[in-house]
PDB file of N, CA, C and O in Angstrom:
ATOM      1  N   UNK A   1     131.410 -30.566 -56.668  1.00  0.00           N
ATOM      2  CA  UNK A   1     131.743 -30.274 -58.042  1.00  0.00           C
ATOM      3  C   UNK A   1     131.636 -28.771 -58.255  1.00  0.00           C
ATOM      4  O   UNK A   1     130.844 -27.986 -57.733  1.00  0.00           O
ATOM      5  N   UNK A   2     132.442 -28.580 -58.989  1.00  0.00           N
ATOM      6  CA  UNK A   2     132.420 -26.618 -59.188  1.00  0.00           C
ATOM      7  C   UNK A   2     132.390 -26.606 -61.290  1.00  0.00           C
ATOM      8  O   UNK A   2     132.617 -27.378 -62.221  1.00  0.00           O
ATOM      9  N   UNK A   3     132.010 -25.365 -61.083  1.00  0.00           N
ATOM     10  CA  UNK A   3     132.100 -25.253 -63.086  1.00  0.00           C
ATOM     11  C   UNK A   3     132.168 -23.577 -62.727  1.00  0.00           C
ATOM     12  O   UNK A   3     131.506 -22.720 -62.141  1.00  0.00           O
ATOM     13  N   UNK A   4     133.598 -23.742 -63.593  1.00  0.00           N
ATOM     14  CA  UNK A   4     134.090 -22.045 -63.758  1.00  0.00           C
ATOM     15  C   UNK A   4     133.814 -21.706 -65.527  1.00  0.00           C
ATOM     16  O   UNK A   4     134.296 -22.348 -66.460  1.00  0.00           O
ATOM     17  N   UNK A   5     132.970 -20.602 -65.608  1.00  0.00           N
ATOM     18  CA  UNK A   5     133.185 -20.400 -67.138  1.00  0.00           C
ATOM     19  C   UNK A   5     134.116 -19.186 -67.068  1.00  0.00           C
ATOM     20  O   UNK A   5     133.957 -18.306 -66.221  1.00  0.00           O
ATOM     21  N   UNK A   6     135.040 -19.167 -67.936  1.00  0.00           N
ATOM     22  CA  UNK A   6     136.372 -18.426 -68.266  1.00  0.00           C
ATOM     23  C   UNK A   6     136.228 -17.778 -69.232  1.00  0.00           C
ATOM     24  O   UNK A   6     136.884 -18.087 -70.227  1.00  0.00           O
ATOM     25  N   UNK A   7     135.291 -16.615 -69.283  1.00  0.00           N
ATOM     26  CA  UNK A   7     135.443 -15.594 -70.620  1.00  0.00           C
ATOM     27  C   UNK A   7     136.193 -15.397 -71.249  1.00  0.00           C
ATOM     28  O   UNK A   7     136.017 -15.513 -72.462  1.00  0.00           O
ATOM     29  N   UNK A   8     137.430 -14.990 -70.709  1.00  0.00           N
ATOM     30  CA  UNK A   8     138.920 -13.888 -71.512  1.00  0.00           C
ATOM     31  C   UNK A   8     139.405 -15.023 -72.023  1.00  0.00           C
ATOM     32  O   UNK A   8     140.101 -14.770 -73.006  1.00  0.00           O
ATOM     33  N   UNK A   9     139.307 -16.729 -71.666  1.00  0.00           N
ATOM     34  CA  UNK A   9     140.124 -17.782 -72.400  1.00  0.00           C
ATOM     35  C   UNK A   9     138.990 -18.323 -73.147  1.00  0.00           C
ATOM     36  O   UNK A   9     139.292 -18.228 -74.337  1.00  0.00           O
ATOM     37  N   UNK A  10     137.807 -18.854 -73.020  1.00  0.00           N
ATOM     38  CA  UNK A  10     136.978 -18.971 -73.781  1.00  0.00           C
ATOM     39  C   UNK A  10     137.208 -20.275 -73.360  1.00  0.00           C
ATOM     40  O   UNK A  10     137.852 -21.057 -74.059  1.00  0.00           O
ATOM     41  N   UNK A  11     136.686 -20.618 -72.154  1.00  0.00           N
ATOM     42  CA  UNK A  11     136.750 -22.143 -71.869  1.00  0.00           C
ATOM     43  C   UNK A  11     135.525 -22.271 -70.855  1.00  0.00           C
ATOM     44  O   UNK A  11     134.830 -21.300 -70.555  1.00  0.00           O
ATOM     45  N   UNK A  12     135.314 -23.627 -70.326  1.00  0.00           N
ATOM     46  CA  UNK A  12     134.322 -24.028 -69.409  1.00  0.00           C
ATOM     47  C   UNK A  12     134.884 -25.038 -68.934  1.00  0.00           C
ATOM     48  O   UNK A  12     135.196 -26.011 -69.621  1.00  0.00           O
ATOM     49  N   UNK A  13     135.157 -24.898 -67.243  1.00  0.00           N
ATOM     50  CA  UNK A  13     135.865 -26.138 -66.541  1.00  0.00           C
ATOM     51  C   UNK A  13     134.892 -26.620 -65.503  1.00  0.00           C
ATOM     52  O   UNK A  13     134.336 -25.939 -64.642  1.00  0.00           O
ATOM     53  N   UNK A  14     134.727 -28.525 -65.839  1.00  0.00           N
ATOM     54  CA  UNK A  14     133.986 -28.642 -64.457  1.00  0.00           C
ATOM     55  C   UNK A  14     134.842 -29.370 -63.452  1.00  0.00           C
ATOM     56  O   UNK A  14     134.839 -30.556 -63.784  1.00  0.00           O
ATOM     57  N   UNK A  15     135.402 -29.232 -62.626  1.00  0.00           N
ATOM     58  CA  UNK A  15     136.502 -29.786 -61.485  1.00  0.00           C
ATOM     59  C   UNK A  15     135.012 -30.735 -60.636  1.00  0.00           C
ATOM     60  O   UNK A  15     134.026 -30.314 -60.033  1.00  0.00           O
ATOM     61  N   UNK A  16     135.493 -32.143 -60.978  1.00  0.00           N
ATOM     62  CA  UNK A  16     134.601 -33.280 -60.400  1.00  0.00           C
ATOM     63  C   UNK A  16     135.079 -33.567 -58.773  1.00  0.00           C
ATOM     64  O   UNK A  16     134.226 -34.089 -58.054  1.00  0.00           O
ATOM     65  N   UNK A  17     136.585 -33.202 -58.096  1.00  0.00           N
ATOM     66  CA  UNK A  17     136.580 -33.360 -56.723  1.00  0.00           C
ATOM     67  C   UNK A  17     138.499 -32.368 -56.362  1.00  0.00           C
ATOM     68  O   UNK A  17     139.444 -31.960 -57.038  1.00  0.00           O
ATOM     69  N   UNK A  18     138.383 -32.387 -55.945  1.00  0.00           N
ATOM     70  CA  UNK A  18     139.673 -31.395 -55.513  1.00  0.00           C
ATOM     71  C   UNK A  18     140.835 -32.490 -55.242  1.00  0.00           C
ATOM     72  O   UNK A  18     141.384 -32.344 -54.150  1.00  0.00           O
ATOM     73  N   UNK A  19     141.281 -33.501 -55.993  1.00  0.00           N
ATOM     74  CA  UNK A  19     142.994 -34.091 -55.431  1.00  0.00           C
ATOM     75  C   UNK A  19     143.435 -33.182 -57.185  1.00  0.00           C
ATOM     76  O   UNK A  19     142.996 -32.839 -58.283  1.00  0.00           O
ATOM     77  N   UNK A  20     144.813 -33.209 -56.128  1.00  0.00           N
ATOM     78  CA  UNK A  20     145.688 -32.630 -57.171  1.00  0.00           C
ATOM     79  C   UNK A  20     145.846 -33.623 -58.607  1.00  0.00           C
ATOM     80  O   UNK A  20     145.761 -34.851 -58.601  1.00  0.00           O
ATOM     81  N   UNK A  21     146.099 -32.751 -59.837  1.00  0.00           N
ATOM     82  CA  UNK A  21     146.236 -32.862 -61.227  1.00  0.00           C
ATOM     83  C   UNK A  21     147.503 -33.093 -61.263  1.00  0.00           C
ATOM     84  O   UNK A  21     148.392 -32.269 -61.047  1.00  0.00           O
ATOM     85  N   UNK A  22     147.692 -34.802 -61.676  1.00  0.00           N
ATOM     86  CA  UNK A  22     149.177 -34.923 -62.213  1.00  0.00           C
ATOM     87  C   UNK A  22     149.380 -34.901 -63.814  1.00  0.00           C
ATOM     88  O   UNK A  22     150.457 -34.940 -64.408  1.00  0.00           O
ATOM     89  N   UNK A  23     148.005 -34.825 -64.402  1.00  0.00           N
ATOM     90  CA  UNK A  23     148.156 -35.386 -65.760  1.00  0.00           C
ATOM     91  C   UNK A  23     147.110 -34.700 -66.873  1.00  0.00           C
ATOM     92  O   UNK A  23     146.065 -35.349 -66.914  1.00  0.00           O
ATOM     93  N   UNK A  24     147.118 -33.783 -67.605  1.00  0.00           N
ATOM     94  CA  UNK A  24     146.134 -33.954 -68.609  1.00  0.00           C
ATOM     95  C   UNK A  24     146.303 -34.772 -69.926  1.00  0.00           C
ATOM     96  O   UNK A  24     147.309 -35.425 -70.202  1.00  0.00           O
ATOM     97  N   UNK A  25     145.207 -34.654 -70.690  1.00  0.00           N
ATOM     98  CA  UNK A  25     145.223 -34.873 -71.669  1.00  0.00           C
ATOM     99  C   UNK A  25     144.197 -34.792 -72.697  1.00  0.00           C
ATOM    100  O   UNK A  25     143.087 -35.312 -72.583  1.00  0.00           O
ATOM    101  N   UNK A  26     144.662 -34.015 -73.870  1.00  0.00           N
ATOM    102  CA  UNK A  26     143.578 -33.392 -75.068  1.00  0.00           C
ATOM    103  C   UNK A  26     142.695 -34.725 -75.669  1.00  0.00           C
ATOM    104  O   UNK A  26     143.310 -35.359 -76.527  1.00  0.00           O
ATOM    105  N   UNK A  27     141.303 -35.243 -75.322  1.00  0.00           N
ATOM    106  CA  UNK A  27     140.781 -36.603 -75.947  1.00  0.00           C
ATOM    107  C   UNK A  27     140.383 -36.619 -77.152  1.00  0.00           C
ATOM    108  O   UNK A  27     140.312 -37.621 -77.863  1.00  0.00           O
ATOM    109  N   UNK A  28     140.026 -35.204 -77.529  1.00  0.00           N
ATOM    110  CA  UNK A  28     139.814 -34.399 -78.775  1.00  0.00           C
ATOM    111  C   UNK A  28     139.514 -33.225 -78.414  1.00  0.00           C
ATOM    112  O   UNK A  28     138.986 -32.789 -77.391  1.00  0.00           O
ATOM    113  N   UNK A  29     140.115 -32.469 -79.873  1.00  0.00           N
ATOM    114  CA  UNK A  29     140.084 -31.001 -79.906  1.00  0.00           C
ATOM    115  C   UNK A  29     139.512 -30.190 -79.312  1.00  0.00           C
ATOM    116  O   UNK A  29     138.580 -29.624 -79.882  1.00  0.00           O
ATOM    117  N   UNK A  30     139.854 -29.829 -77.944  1.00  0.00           N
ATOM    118  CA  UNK A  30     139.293 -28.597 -77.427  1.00  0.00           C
ATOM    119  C   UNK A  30     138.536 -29.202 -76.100  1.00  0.00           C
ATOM    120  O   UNK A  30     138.076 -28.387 -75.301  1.00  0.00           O
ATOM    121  N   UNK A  31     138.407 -30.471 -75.867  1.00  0.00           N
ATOM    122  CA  UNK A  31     138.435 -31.236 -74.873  1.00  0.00           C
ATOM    123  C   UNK A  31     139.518 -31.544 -73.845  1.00  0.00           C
ATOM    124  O   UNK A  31     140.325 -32.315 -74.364  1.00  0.00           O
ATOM    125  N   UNK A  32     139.831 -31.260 -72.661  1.00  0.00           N
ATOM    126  CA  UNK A  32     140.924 -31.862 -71.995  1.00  0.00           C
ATOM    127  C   UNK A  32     140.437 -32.594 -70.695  1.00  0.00           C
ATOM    128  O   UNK A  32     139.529 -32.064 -70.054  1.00  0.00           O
ATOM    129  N   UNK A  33     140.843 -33.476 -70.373  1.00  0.00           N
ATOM    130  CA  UNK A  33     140.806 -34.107 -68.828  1.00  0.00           C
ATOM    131  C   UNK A  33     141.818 -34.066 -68.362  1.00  0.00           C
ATOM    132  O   UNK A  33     142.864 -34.068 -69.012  1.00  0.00           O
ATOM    133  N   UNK A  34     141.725 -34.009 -66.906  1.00  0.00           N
ATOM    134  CA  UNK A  34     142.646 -33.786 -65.835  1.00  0.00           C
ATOM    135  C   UNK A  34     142.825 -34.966 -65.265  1.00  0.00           C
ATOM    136  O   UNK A  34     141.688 -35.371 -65.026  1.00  0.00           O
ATOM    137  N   UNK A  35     143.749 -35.910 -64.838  1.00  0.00           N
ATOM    138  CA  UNK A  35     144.025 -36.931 -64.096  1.00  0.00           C
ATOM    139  C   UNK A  35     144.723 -36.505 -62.530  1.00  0.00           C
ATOM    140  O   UNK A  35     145.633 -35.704 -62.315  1.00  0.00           O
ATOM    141  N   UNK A  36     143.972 -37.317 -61.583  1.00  0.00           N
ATOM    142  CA  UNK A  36     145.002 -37.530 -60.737  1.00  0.00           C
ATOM    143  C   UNK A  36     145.706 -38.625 -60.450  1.00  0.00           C
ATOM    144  O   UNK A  36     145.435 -39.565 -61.197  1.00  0.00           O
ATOM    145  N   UNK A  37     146.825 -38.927 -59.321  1.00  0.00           N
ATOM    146  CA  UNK A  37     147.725 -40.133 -59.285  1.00  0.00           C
ATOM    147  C   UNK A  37     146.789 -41.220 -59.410  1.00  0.00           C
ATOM    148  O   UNK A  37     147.304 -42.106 -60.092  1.00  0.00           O
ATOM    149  N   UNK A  38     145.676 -41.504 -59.049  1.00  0.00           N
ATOM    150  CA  UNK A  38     145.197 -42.400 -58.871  1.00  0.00           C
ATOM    151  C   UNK A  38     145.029 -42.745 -60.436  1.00  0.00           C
ATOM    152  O   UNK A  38     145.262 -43.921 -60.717  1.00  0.00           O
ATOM    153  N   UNK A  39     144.677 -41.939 -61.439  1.00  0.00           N
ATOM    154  CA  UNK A  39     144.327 -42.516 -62.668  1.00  0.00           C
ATOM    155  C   UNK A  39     142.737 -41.763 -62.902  1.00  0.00           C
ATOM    156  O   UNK A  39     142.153 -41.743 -63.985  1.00  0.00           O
ATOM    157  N   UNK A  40     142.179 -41.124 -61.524  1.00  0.00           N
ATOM    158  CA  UNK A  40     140.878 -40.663 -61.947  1.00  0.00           C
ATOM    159  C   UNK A  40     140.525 -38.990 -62.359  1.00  0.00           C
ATOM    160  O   UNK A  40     140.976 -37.896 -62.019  1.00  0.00           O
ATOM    161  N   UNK A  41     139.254 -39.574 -63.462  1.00  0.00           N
ATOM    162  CA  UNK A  41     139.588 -37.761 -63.978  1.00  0.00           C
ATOM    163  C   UNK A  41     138.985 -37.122 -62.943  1.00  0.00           C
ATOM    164  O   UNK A  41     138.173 -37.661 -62.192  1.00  0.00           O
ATOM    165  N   UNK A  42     139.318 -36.088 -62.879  1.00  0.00           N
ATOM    166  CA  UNK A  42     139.068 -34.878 -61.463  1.00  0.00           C
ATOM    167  C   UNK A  42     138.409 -33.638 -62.152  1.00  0.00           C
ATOM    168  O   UNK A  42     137.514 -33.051 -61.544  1.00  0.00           O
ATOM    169  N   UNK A  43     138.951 -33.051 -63.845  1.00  0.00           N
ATOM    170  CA  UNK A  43     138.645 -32.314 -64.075  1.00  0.00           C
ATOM    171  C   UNK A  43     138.473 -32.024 -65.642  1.00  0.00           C
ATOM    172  O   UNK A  43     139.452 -32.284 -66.341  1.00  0.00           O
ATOM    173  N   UNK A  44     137.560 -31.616 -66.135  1.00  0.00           N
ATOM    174  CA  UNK A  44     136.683 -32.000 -67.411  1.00  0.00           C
ATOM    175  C   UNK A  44     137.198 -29.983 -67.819  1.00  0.00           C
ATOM    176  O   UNK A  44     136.858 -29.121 -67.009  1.00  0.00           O
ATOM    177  N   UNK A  45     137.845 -29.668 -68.878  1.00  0.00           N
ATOM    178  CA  UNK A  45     138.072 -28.436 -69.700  1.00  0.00           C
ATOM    179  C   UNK A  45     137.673 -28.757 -71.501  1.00  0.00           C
ATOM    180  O   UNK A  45     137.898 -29.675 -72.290  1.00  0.00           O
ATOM    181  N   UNK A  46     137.050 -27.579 -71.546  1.00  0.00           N
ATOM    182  CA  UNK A  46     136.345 -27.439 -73.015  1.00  0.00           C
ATOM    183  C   UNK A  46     136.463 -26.352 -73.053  1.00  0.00           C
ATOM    184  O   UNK A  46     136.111 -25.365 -72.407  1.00  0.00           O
ATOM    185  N   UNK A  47     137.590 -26.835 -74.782  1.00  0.00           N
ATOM    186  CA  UNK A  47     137.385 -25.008 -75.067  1.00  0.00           C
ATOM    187  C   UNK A  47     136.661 -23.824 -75.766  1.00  0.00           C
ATOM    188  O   UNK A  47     135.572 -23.524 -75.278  1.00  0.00           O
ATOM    189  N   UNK A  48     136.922 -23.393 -76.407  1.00  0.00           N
ATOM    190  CA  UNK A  48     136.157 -22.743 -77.571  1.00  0.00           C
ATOM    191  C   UNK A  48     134.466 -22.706 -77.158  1.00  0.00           C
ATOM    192  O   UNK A  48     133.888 -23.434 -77.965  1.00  0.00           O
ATOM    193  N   UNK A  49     133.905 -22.360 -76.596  1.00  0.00           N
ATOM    194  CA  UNK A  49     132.652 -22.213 -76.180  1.00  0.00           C
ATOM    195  C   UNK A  49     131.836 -21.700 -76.604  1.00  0.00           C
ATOM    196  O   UNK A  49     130.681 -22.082 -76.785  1.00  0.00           O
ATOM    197  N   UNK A  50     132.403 -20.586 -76.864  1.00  0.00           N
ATOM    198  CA  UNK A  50     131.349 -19.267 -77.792  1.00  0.00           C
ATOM    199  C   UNK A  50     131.151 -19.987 -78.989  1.00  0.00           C
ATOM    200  O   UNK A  50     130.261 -19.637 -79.763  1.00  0.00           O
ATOM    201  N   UNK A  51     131.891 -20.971 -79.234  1.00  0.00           N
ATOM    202  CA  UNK A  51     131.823 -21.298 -81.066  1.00  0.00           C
ATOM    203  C   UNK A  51     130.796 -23.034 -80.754  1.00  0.00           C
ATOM    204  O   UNK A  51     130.402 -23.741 -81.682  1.00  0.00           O
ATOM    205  N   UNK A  52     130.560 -23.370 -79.168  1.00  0.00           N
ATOM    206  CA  UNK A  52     129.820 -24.409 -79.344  1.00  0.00           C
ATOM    207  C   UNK A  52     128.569 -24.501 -78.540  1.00  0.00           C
ATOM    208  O   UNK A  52     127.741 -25.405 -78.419  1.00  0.00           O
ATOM    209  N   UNK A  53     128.695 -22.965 -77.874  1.00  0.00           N
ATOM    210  CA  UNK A  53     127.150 -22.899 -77.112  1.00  0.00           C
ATOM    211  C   UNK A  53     126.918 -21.632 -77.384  1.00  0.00           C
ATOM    212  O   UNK A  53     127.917 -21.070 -77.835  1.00  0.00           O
ATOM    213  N   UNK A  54     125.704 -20.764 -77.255  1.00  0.00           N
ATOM    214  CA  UNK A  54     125.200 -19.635 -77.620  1.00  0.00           C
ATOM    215  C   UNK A  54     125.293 -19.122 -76.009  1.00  0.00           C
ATOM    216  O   UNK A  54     125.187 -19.884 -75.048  1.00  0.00           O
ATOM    217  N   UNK A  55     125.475 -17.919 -75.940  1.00  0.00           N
ATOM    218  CA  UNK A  55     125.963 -17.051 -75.146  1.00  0.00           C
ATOM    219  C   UNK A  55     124.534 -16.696 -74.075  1.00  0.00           C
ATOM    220  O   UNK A  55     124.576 -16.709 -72.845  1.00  0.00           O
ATOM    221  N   UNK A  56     123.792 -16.509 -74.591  1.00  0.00           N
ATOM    222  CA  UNK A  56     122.480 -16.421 -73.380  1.00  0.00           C
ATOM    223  C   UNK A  56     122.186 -18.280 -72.861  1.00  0.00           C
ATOM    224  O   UNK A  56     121.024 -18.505 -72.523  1.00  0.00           O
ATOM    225  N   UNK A  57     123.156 -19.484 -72.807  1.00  0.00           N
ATOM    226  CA  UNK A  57     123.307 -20.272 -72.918  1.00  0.00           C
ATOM    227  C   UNK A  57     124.219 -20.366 -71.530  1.00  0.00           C
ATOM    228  O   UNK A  57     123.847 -21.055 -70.580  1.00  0.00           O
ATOM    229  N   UNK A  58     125.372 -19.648 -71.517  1.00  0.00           N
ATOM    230  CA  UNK A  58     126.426 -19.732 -70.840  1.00  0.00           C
ATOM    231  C   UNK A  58     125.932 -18.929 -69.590  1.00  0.00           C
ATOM    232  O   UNK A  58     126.635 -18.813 -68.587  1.00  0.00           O
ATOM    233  N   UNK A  59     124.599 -18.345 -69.714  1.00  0.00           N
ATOM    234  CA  UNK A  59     124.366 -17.430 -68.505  1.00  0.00           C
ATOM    235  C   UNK A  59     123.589 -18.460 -67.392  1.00  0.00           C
ATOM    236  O   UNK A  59     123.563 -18.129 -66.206  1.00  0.00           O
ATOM    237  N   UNK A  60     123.058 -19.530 -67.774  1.00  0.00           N
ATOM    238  CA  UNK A  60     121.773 -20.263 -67.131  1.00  0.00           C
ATOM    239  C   UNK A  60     122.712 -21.915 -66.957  1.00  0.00           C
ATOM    240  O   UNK A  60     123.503 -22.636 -67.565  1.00  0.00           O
ATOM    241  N   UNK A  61     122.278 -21.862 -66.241  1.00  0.00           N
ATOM    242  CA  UNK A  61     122.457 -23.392 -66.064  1.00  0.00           C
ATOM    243  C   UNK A  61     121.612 -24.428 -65.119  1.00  0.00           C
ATOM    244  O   UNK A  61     120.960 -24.247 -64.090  1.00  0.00           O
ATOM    245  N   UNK A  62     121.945 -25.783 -66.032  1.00  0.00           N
ATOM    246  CA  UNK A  62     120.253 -26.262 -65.978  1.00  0.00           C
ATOM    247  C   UNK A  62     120.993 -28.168 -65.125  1.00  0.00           C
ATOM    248  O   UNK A  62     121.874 -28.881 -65.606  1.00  0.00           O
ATOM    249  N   UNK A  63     120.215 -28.393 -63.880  1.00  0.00           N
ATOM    250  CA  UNK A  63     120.845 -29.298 -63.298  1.00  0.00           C
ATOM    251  C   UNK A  63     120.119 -30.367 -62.987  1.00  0.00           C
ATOM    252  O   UNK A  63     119.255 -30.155 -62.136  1.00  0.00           O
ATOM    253  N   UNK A  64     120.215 -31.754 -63.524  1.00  0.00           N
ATOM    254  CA  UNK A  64     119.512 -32.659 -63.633  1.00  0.00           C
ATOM    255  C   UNK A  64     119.877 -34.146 -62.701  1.00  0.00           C
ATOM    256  O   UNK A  64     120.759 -34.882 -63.145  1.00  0.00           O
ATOM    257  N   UNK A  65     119.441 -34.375 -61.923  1.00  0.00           N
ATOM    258  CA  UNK A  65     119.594 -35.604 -61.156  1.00  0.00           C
ATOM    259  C   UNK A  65     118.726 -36.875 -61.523  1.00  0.00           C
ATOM    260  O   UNK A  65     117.523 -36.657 -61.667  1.00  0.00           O
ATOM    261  N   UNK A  66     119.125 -38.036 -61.676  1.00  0.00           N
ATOM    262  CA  UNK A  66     118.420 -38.904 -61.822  1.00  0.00           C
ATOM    263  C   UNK A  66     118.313 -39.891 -60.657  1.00  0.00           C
ATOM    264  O   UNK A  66     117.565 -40.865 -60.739  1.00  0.00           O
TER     265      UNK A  66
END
């Protein structure tokens, strides 16, 4: 799994496995998933970030296994 945060667009992508994207789609505003052929999401985009996480926020990241 990879997570790119995208300053200049103001997004945060987490790509869940690398097959190619035949399909997105917006589930709500500022949310998108990525489909591949199979039907499975591959890749999770959120936009607007600055307006839904605080910025010393976007520097740390915090990883939890159960």
């Amino acid at each position: 799994m990879r997570i790119k945060v995208d300053e200049a667009n103001d997004a945060l992508y987490f790509r869940l496995d690398e097959s190619p994207v035949v399909e997105s789609e917006e589930v709500q505003r500022g949310v998108i998933l990525d489909f591949s052929a199979a039907g499975q999401v591959v890749g999770i985009e959120i936009l607007g970030i600055k307006g839904r996480i605080p910025a010393e926020e976007l520097k740390r990241l915090q990883f939890e296994t159960v």
